[in-house]
C-alpha positions as CSV (number, residue, x, y, z in Angstrom):
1,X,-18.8,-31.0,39.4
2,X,-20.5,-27.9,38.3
3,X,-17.3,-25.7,38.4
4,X,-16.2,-28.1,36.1
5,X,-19.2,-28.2,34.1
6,X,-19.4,-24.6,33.8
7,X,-15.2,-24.1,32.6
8,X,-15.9,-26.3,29.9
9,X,-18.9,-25.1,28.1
10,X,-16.8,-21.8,28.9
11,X,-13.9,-23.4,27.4
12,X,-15.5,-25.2,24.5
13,X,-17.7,-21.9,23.5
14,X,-14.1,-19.9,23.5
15,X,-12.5,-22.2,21.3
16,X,-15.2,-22.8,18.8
17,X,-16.2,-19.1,18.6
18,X,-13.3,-16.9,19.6
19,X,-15.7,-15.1,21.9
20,X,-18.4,-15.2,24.4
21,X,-20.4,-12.6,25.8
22,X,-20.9,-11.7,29.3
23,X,-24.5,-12.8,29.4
24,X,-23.8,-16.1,29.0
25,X,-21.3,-16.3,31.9
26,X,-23.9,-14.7,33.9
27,X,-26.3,-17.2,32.8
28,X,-23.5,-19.8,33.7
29,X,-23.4,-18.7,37.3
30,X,-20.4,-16.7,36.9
31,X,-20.9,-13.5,38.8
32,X,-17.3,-12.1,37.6
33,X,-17.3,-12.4,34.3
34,X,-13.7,-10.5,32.8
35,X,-12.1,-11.6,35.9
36,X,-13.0,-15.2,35.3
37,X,-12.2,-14.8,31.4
38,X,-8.9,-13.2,32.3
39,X,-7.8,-15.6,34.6
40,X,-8.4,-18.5,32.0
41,X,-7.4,-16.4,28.9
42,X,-5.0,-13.8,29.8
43,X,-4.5,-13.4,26.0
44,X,-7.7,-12.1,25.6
45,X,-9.3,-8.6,24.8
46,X,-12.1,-7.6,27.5
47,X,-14.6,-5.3,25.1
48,X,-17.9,-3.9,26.5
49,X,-20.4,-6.5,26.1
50,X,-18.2,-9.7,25.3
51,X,-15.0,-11.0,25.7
52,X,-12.7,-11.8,22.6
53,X,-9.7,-13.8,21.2
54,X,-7.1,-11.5,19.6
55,X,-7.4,-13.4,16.2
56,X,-10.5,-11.2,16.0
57,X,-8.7,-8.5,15.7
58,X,-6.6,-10.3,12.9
59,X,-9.2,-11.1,11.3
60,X,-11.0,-7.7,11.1
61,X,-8.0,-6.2,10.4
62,X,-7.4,-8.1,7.3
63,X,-10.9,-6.8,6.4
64,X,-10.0,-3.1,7.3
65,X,-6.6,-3.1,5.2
66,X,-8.6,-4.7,2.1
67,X,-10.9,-1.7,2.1
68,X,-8.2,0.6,2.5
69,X,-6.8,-0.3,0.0
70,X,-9.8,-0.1,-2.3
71,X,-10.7,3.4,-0.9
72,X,-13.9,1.8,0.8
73,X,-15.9,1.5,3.4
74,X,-16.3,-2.3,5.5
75,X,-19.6,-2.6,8.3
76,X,-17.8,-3.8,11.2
77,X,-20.4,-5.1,12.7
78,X,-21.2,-7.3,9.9
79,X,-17.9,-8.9,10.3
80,X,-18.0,-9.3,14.1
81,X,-20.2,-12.0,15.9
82,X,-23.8,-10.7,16.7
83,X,-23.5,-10.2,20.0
84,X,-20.8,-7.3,19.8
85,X,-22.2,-4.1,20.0
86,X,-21.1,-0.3,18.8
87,X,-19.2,0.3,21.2
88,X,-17.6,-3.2,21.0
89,X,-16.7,-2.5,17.1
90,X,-15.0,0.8,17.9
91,X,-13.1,-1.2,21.0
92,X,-11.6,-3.5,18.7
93,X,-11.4,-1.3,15.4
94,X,-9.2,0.7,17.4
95,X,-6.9,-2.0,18.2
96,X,-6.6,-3.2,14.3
97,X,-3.1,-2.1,13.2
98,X,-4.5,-1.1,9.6
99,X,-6.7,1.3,11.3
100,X,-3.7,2.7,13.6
101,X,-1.5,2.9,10.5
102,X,-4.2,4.7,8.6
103,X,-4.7,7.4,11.4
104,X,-0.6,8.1,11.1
């Protein structure tokens, strides 16, 4: 029963934010956190600090190419849940295709 329990809070925090961090599986009783994700979602992106549904990418990316085409600047982080860090930003930034098409 709690197995089951604990897959769907995983399952409905997923869906509703796109992410979850891997302090809540650990408060969750899950002691393997990106294994357990990656077994469940094998779409998703493991980052540092939380685990995350490629339409975060899309929609950071969407972000990114609107700046670039401005000539701006966007604050990641701003645009990414609160719980991703710096080193989480610069995970996924890297996998945006605006931002790899800019680098060219």
């Amino acid at each position: 029963v709690f197995a089951t329990a604990q897959k769907e809070c995983v399952d409905s925090f997923f869906s509703q934010n796109s992410f979850i961090s891997y302090d809540t599986l650990n408060k969750l009783g899950i002691s393997q956190p990106v294994q357990f994700l990656l077994s469940r979602y094998p779409e998703g992106l493991p980052m540092i600090t939380a685990f995350a549904h490629p339409s975060l990418i899309e929609m950071l990316d969407s972000a990114v190419e609107d700046a670039i085409e401005r000539g701006s600047w966007i604050d990641s982080l701003s645009i990414l849940p609160a719980s991703f860090g710096s080193q989480d930003a610069s995970k996924i930034l890297s996998l945006c295709p605006s931002v790899q098409l800019a680098l060219k």
